[in-house]
C-alpha positions as CSV (number, residue, x, y, z in Angstrom):
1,X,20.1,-60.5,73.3
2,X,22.3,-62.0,70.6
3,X,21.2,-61.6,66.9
4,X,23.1,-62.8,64.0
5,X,22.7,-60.3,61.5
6,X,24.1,-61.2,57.4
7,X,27.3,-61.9,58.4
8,X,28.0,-62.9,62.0
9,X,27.2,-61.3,65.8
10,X,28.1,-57.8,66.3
11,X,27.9,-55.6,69.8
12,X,28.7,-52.8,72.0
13,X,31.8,-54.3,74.1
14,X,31.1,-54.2,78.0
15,X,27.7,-54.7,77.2
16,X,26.6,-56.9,74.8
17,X,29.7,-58.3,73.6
18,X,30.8,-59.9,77.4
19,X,33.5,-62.7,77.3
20,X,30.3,-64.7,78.9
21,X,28.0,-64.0,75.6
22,X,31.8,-64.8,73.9
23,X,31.7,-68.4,75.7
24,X,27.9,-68.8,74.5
25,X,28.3,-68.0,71.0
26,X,31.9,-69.9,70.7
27,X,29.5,-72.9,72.6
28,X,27.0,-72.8,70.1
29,X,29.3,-72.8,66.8
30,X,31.0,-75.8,68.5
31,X,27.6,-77.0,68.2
32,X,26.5,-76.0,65.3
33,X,29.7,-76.6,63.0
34,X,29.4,-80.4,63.8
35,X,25.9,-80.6,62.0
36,X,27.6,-79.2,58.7
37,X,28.2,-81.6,55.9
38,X,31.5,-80.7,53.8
39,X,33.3,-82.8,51.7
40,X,34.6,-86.0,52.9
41,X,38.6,-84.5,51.8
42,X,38.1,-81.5,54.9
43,X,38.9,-82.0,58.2
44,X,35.8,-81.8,60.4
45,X,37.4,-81.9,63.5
46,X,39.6,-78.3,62.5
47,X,38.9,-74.9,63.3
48,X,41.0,-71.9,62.7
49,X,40.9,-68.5,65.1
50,X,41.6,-65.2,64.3
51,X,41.1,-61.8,65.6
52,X,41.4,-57.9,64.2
53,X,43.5,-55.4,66.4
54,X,39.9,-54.1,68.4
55,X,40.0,-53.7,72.1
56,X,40.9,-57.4,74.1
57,X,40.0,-59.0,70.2
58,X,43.4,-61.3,71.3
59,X,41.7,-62.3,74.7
60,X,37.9,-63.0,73.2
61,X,39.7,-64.9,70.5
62,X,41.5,-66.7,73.2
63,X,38.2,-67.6,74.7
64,X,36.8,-68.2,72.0
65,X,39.5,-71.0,70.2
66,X,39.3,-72.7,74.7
67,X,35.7,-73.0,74.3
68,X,36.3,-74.8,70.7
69,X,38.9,-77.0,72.2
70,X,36.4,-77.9,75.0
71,X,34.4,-78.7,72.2
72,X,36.6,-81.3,70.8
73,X,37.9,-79.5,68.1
74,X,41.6,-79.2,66.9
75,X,41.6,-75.0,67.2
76,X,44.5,-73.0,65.1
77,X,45.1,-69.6,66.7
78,X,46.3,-67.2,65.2
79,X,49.6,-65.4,66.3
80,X,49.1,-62.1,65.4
81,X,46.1,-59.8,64.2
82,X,45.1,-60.8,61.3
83,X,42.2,-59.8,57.8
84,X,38.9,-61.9,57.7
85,X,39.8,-63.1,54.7
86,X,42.5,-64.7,56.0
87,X,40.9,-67.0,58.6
88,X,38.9,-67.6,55.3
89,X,41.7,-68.3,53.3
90,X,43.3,-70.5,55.8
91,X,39.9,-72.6,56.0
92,X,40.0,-73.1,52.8
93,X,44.2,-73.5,51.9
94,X,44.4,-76.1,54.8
95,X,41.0,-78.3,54.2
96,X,39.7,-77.8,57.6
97,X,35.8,-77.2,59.0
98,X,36.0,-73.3,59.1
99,X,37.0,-70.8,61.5
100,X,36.3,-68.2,63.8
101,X,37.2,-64.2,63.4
102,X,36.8,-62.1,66.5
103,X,36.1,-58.5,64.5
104,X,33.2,-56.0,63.6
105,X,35.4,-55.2,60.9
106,X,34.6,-50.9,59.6
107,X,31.9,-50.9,62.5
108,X,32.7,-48.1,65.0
109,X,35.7,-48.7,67.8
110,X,33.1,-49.3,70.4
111,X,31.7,-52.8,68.6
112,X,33.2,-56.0,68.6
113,X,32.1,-59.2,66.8
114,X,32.5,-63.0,65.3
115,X,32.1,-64.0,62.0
116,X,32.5,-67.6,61.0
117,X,34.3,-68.3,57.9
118,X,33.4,-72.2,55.8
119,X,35.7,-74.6,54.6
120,X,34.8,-72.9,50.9
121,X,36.6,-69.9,51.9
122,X,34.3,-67.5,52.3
123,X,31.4,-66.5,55.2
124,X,29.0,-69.0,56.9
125,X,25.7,-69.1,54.5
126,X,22.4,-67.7,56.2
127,X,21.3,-70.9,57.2
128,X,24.9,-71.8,59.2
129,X,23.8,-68.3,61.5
130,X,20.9,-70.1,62.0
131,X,21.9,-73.0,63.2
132,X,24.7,-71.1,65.2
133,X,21.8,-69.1,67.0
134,X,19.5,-72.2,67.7
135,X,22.3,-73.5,69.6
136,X,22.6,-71.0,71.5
137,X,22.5,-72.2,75.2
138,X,23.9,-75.7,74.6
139,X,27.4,-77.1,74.5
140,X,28.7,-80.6,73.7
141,X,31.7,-81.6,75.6
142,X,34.1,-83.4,73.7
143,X,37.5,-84.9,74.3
144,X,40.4,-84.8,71.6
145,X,40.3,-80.9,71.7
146,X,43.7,-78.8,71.3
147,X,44.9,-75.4,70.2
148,X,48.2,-74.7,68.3
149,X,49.0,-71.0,67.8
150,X,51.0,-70.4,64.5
151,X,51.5,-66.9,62.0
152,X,49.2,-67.4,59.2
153,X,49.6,-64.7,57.3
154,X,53.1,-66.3,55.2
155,X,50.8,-68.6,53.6
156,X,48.2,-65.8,52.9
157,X,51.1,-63.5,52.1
158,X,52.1,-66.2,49.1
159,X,48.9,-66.5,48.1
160,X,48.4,-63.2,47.3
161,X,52.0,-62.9,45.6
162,X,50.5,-65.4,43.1
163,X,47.8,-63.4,42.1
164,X,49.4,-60.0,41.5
165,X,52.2,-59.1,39.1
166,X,54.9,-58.0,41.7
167,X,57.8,-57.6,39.4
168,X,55.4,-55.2,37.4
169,X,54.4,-53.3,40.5
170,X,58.1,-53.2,41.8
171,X,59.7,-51.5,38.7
172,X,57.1,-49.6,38.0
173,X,58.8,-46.6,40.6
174,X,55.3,-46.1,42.0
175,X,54.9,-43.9,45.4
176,X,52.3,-45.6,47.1
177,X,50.7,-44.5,50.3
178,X,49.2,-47.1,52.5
179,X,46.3,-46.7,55.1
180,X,44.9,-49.2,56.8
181,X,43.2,-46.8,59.7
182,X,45.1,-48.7,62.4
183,X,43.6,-52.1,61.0
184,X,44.7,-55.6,60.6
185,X,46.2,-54.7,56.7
186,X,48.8,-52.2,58.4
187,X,52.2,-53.4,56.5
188,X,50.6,-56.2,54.1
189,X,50.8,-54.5,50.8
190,X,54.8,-54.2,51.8
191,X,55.2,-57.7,52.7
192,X,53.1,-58.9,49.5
193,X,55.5,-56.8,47.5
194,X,58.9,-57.1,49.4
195,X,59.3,-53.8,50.2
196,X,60.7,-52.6,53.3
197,X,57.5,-50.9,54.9
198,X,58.0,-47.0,56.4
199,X,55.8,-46.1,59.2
200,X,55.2,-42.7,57.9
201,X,54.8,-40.3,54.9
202,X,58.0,-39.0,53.8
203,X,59.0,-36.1,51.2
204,X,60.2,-37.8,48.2
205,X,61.7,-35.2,45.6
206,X,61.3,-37.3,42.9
207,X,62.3,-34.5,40.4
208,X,65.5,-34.5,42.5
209,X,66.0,-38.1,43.4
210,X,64.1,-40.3,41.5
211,X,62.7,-43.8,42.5
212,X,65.0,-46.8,41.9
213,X,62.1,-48.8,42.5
214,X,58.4,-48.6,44.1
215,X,57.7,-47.5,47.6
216,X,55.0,-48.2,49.9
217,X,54.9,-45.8,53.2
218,X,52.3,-46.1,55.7
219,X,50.0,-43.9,58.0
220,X,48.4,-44.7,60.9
221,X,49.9,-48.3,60.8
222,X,50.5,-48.7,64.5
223,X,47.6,-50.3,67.1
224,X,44.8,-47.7,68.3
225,X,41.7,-49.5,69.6
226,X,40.4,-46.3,69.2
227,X,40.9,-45.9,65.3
228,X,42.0,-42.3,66.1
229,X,38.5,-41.0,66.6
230,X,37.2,-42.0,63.6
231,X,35.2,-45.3,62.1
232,X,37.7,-47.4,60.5
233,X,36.2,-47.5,57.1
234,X,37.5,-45.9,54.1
235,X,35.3,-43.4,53.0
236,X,35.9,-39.9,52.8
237,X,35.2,-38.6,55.5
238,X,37.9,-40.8,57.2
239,X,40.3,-40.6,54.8
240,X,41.6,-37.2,55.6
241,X,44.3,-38.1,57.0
242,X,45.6,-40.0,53.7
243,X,44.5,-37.1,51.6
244,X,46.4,-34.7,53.7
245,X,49.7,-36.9,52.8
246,X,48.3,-36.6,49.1
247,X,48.1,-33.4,48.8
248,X,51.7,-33.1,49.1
249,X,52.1,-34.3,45.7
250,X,54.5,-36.8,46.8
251,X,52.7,-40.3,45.9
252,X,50.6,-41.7,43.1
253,X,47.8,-43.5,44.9
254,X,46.7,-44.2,48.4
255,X,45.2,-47.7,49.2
256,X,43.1,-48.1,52.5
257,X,41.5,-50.1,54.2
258,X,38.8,-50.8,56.8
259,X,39.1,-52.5,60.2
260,X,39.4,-56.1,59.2
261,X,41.1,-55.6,55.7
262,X,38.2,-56.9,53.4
263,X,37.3,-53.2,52.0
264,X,38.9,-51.0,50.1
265,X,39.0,-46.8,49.6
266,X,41.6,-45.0,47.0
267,X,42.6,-41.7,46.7
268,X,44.1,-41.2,43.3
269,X,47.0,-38.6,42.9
270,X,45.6,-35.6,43.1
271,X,43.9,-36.9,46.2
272,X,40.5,-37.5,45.2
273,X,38.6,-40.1,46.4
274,X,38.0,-42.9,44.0
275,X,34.4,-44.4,44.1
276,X,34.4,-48.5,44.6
277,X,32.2,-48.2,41.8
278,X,34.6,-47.5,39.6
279,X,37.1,-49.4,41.1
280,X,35.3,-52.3,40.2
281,X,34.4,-51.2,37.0
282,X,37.9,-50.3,36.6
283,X,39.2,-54.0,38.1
284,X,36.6,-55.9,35.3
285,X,38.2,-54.2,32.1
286,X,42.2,-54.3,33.7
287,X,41.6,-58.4,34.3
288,X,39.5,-59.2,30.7
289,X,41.8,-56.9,28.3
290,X,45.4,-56.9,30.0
291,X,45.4,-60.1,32.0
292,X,43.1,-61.7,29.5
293,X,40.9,-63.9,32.2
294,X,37.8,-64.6,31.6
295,X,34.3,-64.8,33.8
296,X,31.0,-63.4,34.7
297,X,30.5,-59.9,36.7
298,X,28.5,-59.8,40.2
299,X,27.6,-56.3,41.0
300,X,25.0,-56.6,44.0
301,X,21.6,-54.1,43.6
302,X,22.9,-50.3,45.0
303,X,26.0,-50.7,42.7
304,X,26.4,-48.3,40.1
305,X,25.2,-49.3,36.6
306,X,28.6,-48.5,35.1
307,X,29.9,-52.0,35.4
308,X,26.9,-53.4,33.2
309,X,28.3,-51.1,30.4
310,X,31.5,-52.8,31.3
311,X,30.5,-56.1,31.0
312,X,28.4,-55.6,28.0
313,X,31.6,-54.2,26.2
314,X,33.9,-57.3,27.6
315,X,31.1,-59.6,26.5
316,X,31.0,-60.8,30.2
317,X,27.8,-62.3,31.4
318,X,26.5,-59.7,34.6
319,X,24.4,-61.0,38.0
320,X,22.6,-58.7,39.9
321,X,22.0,-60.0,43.3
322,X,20.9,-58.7,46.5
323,X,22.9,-56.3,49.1
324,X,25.4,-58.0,50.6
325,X,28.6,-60.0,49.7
326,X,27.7,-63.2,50.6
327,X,24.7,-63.2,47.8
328,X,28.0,-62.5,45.4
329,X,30.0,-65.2,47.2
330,X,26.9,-68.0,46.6
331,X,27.5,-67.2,42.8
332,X,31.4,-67.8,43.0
333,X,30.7,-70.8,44.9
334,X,28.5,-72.1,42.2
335,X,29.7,-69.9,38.5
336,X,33.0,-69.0,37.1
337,X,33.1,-65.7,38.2
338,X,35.6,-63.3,37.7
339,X,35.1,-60.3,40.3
340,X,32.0,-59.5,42.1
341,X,31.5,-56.2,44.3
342,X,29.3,-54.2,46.6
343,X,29.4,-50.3,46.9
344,X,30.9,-50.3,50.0
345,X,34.2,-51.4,48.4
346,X,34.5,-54.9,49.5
347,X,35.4,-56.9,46.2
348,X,36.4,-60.1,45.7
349,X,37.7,-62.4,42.5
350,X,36.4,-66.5,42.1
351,X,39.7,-67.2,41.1
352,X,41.1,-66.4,44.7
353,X,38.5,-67.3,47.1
354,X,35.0,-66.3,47.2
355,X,35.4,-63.6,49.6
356,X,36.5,-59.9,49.6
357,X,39.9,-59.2,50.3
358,X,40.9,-55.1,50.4
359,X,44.1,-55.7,50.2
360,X,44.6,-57.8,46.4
361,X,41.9,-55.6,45.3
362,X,44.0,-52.7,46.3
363,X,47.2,-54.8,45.3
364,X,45.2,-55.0,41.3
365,X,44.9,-51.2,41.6
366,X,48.3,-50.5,42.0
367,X,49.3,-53.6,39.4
368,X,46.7,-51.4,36.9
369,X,48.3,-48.0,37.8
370,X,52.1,-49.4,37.5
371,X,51.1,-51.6,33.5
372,X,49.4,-48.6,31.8
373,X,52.3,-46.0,33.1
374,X,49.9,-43.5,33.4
375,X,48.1,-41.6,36.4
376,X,45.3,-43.4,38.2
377,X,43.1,-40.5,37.5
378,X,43.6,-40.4,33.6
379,X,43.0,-44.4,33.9
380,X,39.9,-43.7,35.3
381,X,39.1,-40.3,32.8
382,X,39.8,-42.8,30.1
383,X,37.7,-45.3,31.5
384,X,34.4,-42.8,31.7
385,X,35.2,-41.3,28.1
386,X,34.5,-45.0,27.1
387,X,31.7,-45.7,28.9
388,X,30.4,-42.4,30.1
389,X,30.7,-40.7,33.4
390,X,27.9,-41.5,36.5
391,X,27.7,-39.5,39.5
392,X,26.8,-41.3,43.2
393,X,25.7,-40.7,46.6
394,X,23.7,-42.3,49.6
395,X,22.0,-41.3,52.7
396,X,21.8,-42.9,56.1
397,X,19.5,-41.7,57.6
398,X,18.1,-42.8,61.4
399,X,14.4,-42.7,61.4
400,X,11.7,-44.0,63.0
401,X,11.3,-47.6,61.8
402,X,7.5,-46.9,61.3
403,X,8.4,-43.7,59.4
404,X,10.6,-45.6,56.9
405,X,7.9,-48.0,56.6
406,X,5.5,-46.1,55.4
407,X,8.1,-44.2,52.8
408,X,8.7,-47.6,51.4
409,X,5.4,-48.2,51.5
410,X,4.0,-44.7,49.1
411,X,7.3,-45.3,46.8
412,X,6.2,-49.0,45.9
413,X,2.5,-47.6,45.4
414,X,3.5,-45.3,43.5
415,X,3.1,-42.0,45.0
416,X,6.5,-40.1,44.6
417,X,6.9,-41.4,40.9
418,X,6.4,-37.9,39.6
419,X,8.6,-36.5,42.5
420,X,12.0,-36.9,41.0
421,X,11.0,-35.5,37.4
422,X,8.6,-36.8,35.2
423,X,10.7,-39.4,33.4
424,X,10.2,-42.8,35.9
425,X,10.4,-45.4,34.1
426,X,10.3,-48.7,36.1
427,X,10.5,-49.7,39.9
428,X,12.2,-53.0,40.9
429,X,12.5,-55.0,44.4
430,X,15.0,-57.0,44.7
431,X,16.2,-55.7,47.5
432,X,14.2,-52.5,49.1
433,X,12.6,-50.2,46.0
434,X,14.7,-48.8,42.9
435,X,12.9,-46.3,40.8
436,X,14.8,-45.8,37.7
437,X,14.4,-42.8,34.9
438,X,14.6,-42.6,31.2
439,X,18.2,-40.7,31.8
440,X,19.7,-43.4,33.2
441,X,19.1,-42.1,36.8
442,X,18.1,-44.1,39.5
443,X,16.7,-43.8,43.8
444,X,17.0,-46.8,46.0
445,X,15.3,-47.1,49.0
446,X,16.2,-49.5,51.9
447,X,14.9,-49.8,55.4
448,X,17.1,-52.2,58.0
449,X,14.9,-54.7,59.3
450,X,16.4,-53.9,62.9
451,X,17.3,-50.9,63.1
452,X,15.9,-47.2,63.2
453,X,17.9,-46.4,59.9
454,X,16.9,-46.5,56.1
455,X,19.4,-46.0,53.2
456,X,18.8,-44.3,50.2
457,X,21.1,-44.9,47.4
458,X,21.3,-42.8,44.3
459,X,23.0,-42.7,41.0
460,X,22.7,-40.1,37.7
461,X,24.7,-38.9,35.1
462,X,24.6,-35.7,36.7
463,X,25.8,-34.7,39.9
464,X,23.2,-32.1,40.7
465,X,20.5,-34.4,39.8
466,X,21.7,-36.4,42.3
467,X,21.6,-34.3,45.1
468,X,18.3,-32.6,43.8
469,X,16.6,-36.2,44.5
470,X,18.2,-37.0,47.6
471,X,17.4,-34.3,49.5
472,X,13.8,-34.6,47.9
473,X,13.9,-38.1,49.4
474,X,14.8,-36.8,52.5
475,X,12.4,-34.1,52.6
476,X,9.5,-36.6,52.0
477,X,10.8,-38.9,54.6
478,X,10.6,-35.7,57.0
């Protein structure tokens, strides 16, 4: 069976995800894209293709932009492998219909999947999947179809040059580490900058040799379907590979990124892991006080409550919206927004495209880093002695889907609001079931709708109070 889930169609490949079911779903966009109503300045008779660097993504994509042509449509494929945001981008750079990705971005290496990208830049809105899946099963023939394969990464590439401070960065004598867990970002962050890119980690001696100007080396930049054995998403458990290299003392920051380049992890020099949260927090204050733009703040509802302090100290207006980055992108699509940002480290800026892109945001981190001169983890120290330090965690837990249930069920009724400590305040549901406490604390709870899984989110100013409620969560979901 094929679902579309928030953003796009993801499956096992060899079982769901079968060129066949590839030929069916690139059928019914053909389908469905024609009933969209864009402005009368795009080209509705364009489609770009793109694909990630999964197993055969190049040959589904190929399927994918021949069923388009068949279609009628005038496809663009991609030369090479390249970020989501790209196909996004291009969509949006070149006035055309939309466009196709073949990825299932930090999903593990076993998945595959297609997202479709509007002519607004950013992913198809719910009703779009919808469409897409009622068509599924029909297919309109159409002559005046064709497919042109060209790089589109030089245009993206300039894009993003326009949006960072490279001089800055460049002169700064930065060591940066790059690690894009075999994904489509491997060598970007060099290119953007002009840098030649280094496969590998290197010893630097610095205090010997210093830096005539910043480096960016890479790890794990070469093509592994496989990811290496781990899920190409950069949190810390699959980041040890970059903090081995930072261990060595040798660079100031590592960026990384997930599978399709629209996340971002960082590991600060002493090779800590830096929480998105405060990356975004982080982000907000660099753009309003040292770049002096100017917008409102989108954090969605199991992001930390740091970046309200923010944006009440910037004088920024803050949304709140639902899980997921496409309830952010409806706002940039609609409000002058500066950044908006999930948990999960995708973050994007209105100013660019209302998508998230991992590799400016990482870009911005390294432009923040290389103007205040100082270490990334003093920035951040500084950052928390402003606004006061909040500790985070989460739990995915499988489950029984009726299980969940009825633990969603008692928290909304009421039942566990003496079970994290006696100060509960208020419950919210704006997206699963927040309980929040007179410290500042809060529990989120979140059951998928399709799966056997719920997520349970949970933030506190301190770190043991944190774990103390998440394993109480989990012990009354046992």
């Amino acid at each position: 069976m094929i679902v579309f889930g928030t953003d796009g169609w993801r499956a096992v490949i060899a079982d769901g995800f079968t060129f066949d079911n590839v030929r069916r779903v690139s059928a019914a966009i053909g389908v469905a894209a024609r009933t969209l109503e864009p402005p009368k300045n795009i080209d509705r008779n364009a489609l770009v293709v793109g694909y990630d660097r999964r197993f055969l993504s190049r040959e589904f994509a190929e399927v994918v932009a021949g069923t388009l042509r068949a279609s009628g449509y005038r496809v663009i494929l991609s030369s090479a492998p390249t970020p989501s945001q790209t196909i996004a981008f291009t969509a949006a750079h070149r006035k055309i219909l939309g466009g196709v990705i073949v990825t299932a971005s930090h999903n593990p290496a076993k998945y595959n999947g297609i997202k479709f990208k509007a002519w607004y830049g950013g992913s198809a809105l719910p009703e779009t999947y919808k469409a897409i899946g009622d068509a599924l099963g029909k297919s309109a023939a159409r002559e005046g179809g064709s497919i042109a394969e060209e790089d589109l990464l030089d245009d993206y590439v300039d894009a993003l040059r326009a949006q960072i401070d490279v001089a800055k960065i460049r002169r700064a004598k930065l060591a940066i580490l790059h690690d894009p867990i075999h994904g489509a970002a491997a060598q970007l962050p060099s290119r953007v900058l002009g840098i030649d890119y280094i496969g590998s980690a290197r010893i630097i001696r610095r205090n010997i040799e210093p830096l005539e100007q910043t480096i960016v080396d890479g790890i794990r930049g070469d093509i592994n379907p496989a990811f290496g054995g781990v899920n190409p998403e950069p949190i810390p458990e699959n980041l040890v590979a970059a903090r081995n290299v930072m261990l060595t003392g040798e660079y100031d920051l590592a960026l990384c990124n997930d599978g399709d380049a629209d996340r971002l992890g960082v590991l600060d020099e002493r090779a800590d892991f830096v929480s998105p949260h405060k990356i975004i927090s982080l982000l907000a204050l660099y753009l309003v006080r040292e770049k002096r733009m100017q917008g409102d703040i989108v954090k969605t509802f199991s992001t930390t409550r740091l970046i309200e302090r923010v944006a009440k100290a910037l004088g920024a207006r803050l949304h709140e919206t639902p899980i997921g980055f496409k309830y952010v992108a409806d706002l940039m699509l609609s409000r002058n927004i500066l950044i908006g940002g999930e948990e999960s480290g995708g973050i994007g800026f209105g100013h660019f495209i209302p998508e998230r892109d991992g590799v400016l945001s990482g870009l911005l981190v390294a432009e923040c880093v290389a103007h205040a001169g100082l270490p990334l983890s003093t920035i951040v120290a500084r950052m928390e002695n402003e606004f006061g330090q909040l500790h985070y965690d989460r739990r995915d837990i499988h489950s029984p889907m009726d299980a969940n249930t009825r633990l969603i069920e008692r928290v909304q009724a009421g039942d566990l609001d003496d079970a994290f400590g006696r100060d509960f305040t208020t419950r919210e549901e704006k997206d699963g079931v927040k309980m929040n406490f007179a410290d500042g604390s809060w529990i989120l709870f979140r059951k998928s709708g399709t799966e056997p899984i719920i997520r349970i989110y949970c933030e506190s100013p301190s770190a043991a109070r944190v774990h103390e409620m998440l394993a109480r969560a989990m012990a009354e979901l046992a």
